[in-house]
N, C-alpha and C positions, 0 to 999 in steps of 0.2 A: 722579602723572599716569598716568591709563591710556592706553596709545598702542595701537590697533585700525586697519585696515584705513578707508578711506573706505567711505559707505555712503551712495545716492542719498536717502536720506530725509535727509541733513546737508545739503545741496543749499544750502537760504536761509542756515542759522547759518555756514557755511562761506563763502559768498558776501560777507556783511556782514562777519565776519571780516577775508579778505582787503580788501576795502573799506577797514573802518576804521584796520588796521593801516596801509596805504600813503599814507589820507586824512593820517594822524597826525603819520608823518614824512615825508611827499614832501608833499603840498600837496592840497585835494580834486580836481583833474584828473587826480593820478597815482593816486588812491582810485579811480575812476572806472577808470580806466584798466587798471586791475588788475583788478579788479573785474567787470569785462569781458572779461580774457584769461582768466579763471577760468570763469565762464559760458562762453566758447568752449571751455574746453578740455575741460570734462566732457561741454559737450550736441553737441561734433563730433567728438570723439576717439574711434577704436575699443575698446573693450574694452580689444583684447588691445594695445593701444599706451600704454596708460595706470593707471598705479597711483597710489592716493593713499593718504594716513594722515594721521589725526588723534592730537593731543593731548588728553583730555580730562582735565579738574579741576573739582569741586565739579559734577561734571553739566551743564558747558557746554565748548562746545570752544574750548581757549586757544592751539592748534596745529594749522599743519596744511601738508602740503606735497605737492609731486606730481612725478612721473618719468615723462615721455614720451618713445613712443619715437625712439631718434635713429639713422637708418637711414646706416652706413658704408659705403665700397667695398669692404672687403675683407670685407661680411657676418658680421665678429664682432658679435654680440648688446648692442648700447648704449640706454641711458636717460640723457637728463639730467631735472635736479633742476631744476625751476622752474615755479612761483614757492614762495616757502617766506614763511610770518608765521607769530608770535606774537604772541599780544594785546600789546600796548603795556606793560600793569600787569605783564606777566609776563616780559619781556624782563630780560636779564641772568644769570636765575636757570639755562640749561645747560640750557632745554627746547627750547630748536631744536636743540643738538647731540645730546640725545638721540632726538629725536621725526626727526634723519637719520641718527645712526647706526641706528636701527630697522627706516628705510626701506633703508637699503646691505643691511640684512643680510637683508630681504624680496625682496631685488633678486638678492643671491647664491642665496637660496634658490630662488629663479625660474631661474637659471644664468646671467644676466644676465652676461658679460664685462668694461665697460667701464660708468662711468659717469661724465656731464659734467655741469658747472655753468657759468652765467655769471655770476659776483661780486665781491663783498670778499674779494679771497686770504686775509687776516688772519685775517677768520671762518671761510673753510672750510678751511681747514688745519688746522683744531682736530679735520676730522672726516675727514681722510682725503684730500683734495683737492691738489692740486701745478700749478704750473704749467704750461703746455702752449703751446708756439708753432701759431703755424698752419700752419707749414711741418711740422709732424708730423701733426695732422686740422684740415684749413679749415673753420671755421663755417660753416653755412648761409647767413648774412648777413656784411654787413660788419661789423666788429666799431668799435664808437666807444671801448671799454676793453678794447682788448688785452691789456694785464695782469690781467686775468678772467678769461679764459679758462683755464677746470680741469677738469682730469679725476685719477680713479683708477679702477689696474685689479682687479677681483672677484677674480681668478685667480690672484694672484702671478705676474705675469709685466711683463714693460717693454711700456710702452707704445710701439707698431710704428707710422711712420709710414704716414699714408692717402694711394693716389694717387686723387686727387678731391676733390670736397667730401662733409660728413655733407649729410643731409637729414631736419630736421626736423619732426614735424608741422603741417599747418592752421594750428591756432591761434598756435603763437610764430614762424609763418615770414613774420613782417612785420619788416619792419627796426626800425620803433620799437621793437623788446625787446631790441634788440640795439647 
């Protein structure tokens, strides 16, 4: 798999991607739905708030995931990770943990500090990920799966309680992602 930077001409094949992947296993409303925070989040998100990456194999992309930015009180430099699919036929195979660890290390190279998830602790653990209460950084929103809530830190350093809440971009700062 070659894994590249997101690039606005992937726009449609990236869109339908995430689509099909959430049609596939969440139900077509949650395809939709997705599908829709993705179109929000490239055609509203600043530049410089937003990084993506692809997977690509056999000349179609079978990965892909994205890091916007997640603005803290204490002004250290965060992104979280959302939303992330793999095609359906390609799941299993260790192309989401490579096509995020790619993007972690695109993130340090940026000098990026801290970076969040909201998931399957099981899966992101695989890549770096730890639990996080919210008495250490409150979400943005309420959270409906408290035990999702993950971050790690770029830096080698412990993760430093925030006084406040993060503030997330536009596009995931609706509670239904949350």
């Amino acid at each position: 798999m070659k894994l590249t930077t997101y690039s606005p001409d992937q726009f449609q094949e990236v869109i339908q991607l995430f689509t099909d992947v959430f049609s596939s296993s969440e139900g077509q409303e949650e395809g939709r739905v997705i599908g829709q925070l993705v179109t929000e989040l490239i055609g509203t998100t600043d530049a410089n708030d937003l990084l993506g990456y692809t997977g690509i194999s056999g000349g179609r992309i079978v990965g892909c995931i994205f890091f916007s930015r997640l603005t803290l009180p204490s002004g250290k430099i965060a992104f979280i990770l959302s939303p992330v699919a793999v095609a359906s036929q390609q799941q299993g195979k260790g192309l989401g943990q490579q096509l995020i660890n790619f993007g972690i290390q695109q993130l340090q190279d940026h000098g990026v500090e801290l970076v969040f998830t909201y998931g399957d602790p099981d899966f992101y653990s695989k890549v770096g990920f730890v639990k996080i209460g919210e008495d250490v950084v409150k979400a943005p929103k309420k959270l409906t799966y408290p035990g999702g809530w993950l971050a790690q830190t770029l830096k080698n350093e412990n993760i430093t309680s925030e006084d406040g809440v993060a503030k997330c971009v536009g596009a995931l700062n609706k509670q239904e992602y949350w």
